[in-house]
C-alpha positions as CSV (number, residue, x, y, z in Angstrom):
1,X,-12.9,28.8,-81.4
2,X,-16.2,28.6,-83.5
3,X,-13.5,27.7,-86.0
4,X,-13.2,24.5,-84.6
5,X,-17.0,24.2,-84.0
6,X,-17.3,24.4,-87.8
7,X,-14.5,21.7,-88.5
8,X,-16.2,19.4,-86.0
9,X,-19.3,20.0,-87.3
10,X,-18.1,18.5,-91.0
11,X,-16.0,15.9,-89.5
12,X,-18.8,15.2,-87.1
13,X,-21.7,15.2,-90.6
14,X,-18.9,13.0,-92.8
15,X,-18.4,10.4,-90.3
16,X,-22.3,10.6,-90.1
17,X,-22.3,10.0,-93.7
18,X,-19.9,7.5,-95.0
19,X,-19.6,5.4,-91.7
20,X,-16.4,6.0,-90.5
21,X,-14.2,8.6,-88.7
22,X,-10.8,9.6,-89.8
23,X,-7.8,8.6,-87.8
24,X,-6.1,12.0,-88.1
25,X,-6.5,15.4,-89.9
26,X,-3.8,17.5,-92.4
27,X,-3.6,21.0,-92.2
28,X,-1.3,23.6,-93.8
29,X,-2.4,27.6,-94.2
30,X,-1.9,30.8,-92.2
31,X,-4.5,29.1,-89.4
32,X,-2.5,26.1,-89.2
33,X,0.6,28.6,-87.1
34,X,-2.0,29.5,-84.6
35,X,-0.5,26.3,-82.3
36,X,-3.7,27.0,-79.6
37,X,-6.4,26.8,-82.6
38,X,-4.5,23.7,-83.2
39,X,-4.2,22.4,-80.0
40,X,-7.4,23.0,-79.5
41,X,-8.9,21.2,-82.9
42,X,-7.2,18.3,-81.8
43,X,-8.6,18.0,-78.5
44,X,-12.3,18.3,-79.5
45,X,-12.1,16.0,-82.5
46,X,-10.4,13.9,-80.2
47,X,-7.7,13.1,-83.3
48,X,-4.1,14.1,-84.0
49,X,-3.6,17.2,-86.3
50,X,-0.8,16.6,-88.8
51,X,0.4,20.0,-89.2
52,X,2.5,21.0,-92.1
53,X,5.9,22.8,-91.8
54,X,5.2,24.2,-95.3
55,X,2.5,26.3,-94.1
56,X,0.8,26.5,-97.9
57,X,1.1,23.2,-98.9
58,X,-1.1,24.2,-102.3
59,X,1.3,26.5,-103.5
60,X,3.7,24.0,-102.6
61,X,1.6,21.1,-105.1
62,X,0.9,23.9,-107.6
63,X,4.4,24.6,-107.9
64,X,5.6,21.1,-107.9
65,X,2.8,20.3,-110.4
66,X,3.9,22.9,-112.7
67,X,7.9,22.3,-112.2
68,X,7.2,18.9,-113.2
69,X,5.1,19.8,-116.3
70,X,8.0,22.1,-117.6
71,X,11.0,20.5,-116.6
72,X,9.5,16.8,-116.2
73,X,11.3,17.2,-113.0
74,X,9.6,17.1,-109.3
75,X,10.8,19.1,-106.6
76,X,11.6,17.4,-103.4
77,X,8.3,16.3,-102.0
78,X,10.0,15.5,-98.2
79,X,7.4,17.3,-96.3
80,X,7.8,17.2,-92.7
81,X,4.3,17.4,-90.1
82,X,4.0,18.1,-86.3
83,X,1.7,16.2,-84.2
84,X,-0.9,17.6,-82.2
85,X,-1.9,15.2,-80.1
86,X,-5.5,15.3,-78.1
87,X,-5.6,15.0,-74.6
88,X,-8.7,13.4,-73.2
89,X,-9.3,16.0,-70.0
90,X,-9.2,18.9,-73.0
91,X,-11.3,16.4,-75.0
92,X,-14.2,16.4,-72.8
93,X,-13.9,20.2,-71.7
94,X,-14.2,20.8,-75.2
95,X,-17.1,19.0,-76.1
96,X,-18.8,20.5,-73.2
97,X,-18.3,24.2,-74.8
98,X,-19.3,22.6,-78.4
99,X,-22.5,21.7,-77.0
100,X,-22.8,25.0,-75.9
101,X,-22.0,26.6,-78.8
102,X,-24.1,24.4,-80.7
103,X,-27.5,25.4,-78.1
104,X,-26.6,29.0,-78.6
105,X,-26.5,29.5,-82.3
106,X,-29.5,27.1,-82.8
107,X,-31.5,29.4,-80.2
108,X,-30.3,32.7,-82.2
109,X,-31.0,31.1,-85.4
110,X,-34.7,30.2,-84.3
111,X,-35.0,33.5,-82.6
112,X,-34.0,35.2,-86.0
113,X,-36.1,33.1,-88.3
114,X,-39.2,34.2,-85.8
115,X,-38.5,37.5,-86.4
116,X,-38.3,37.5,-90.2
117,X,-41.8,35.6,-90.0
């Protein structure tokens, strides 16, 4: 889960930053077949995860990148996604345990830089 902390924690800083939230989130890699990670992401962000069926999508762009440099032909760029969808009574559950998370780690972090001092 403090995977999704972290993920919230830069969506939660960009949105801070440029003014606006985005309306959904993309995500291919090996994390991205963990459907409870996923579920879960969605749920705090309180956004749908697009999740690729080509779980490495950047292999897949490499590869289309350099079939289309050699051959001056693209592959077929059809790429399904399924939705993750957030559900509010998860959404506020989840918040709950970010906050938590969030009071934790900033206590060990002060604790830790006391005891450096």
């Amino acid at each position: 889960m403090s995977i999704a902390f972290l993920v919230a924690e830069i969506i939660e800083y960009t949105a801070e930053d440029t003014g606006s939230k985005p309306e959904f989130l993309k995500v291919d890699g090996g994390m991205a077949s963990n459907r409870f990670l996923m579920q879960f992401q969605s749920d705090l962000l309180g956004l749908p995860l697009m999740v690729s069926e080509t779980k490495e999508l950047t292999s897949f762009g490499i590869a289309n990148f350099s079939s289309s440099s050699l051959r001056r032909q693209r592959l077929p760029a059809k790429i399904s996604y399924f939705e993750y969808k957030p559900r509010d009574k998860n959404h506020r559950v989840s918040i709950k345990l970010w906050r938590k998370w969030r009071d934790i780690l900033s206590r060990e972090l002060l604790s830790a830089d006391r005891d450096e001092r």
